[in-house]
N, C-alpha and C positions, 0 to 999 in steps of 0.2 A: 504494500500500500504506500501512495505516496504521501509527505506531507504537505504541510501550506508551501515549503521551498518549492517542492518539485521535483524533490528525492526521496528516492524507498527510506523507510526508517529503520535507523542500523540497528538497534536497542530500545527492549522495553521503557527505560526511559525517555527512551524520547518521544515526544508525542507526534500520535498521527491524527488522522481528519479522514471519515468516513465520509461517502455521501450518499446518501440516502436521499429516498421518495415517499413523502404522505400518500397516501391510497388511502381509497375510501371503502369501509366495510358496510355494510346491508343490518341492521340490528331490530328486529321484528319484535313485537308485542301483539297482543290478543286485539287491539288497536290500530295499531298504524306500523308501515314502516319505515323506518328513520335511514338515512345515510350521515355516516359518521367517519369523520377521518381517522385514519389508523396511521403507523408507524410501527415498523418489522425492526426489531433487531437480532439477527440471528447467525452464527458463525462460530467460527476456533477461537478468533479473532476475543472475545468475549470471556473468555476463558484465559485465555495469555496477559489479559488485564485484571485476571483479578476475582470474575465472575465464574459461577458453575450454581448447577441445576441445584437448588432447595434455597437457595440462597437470600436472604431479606433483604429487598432496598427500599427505599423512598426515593420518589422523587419530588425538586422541588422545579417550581410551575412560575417561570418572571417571563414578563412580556419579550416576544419572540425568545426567548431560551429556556431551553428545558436541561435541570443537573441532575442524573441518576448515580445513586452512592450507595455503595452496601451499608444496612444496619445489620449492626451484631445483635441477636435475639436478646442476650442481657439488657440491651436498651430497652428494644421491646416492651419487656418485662418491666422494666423499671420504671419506664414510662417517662425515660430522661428523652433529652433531646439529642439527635446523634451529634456527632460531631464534624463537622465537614472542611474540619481548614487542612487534611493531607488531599 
């Protein structure tokens, strides 16, 4: 994958830049049906950063940006607020 420069990224640390498509999904009730925009994230790619299957996140919702971050279940539980400055 490349990054903002224009080169593959040599190392986990370094960041890269996905780019992605909203599509819209179909969401039916006994009512009406709705079309709702979606967002796929799905890959290895997910996993080399950090991510894997059972995993808790939140995400936090600021106009045009969206930040997905693992919660550890002990937050959860505690009903602290994660902590997001790594």
């Amino acid at each position: 994958m490349r990054n903002i420069h224009g080169s593959l990224a040599k190392s986990k640390s370094e960041p890269s830049i996905r780019l992605l498509k909203v599509y819209y999904k179909f969401r039916m009730n006994i009512f009406s049906t709705k079309k709702v925009p979606e967002i796929r994230l799905c890959g290895n790619w997910l996993e080399n950063i950090g991510f894997k299957e059972g995993d808790d996140i939140v995400v936090s919702l600021d106009k045009r940006r969206i930040e997905i971050c693992l919660f550890s279940s002990d937050e959860v539980f505690q009903n602290q607020t994660p902590d997001f400055s790594n």
